[in-house]
N, C-alpha and C positions, 0 to 999 in steps of 0.2 A: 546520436549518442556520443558522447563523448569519452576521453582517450583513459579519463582520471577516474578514482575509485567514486561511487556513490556515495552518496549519505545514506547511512544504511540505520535500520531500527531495526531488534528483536523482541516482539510482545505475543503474549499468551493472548487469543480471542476467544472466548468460549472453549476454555479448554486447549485447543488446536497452538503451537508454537508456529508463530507467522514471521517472514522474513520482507521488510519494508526496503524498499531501495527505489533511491531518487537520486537521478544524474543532473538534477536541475531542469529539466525540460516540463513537457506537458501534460508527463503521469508519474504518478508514483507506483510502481509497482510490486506487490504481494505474491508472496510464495511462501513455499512450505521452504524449512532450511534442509540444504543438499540438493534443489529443485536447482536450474540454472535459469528455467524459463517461468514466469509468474501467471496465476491463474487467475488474475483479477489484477482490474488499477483502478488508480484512485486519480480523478481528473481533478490538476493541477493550474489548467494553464487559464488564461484570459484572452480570447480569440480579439477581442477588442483591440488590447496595448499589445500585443504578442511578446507577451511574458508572464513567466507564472502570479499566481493571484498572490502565492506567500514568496516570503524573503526567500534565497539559498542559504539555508541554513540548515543544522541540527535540529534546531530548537521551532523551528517555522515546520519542519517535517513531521517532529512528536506531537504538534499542536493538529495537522493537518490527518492524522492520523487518528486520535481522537476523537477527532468531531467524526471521522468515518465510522471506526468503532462505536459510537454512541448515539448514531444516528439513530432517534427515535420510530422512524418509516421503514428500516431495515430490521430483522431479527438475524443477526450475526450467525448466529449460535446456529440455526436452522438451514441456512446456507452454506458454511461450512458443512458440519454432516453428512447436506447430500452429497456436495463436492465429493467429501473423503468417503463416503460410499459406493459413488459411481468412479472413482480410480483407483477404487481396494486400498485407501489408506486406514 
């Protein structure tokens, strides 16, 4: 991890306020905001070139974010939930 702040995203997913943070490495990581530690990531990297599949960027993070969120094989919405059920959120 490195020393400098993330590239950080805030987005509503099914309701639930998510807190996105990528230091550039091999995952992106999601939380709840006020959380320090994330309860899911979002795999970023390419074990192939060993670097990430997207740019470092803002804009490579919101893209990379979306496609998680909108993953048709995922129900967001339903995951969340139990999450926030099984830790009394």
């Amino acid at each position: 991890m490195s020393n400098r702040a993330p590239f950080t995203i805030h987005r509503e997913v099914a309701g639930f306020d998510l807190v996105f943070r990528w230091w550039g490495g091999e995952y992106v990581e999601i939380a709840f905001p006020g959380d320090e530690v994330g309860f899911e990531v979002i795999n970023v990297w390419d074990a192939g070139t060993g670097e990430p599949r997207i740019e470092r960027s803002l804009s490579a993070l919101r893209s990379a974010v979306e496609v998680w969120v909108n993953d048709p094989e995922m129900d967001r919405g339903h995951d969340l939930r139990e999450y926030a059920m099984a830790t009394g959120r």
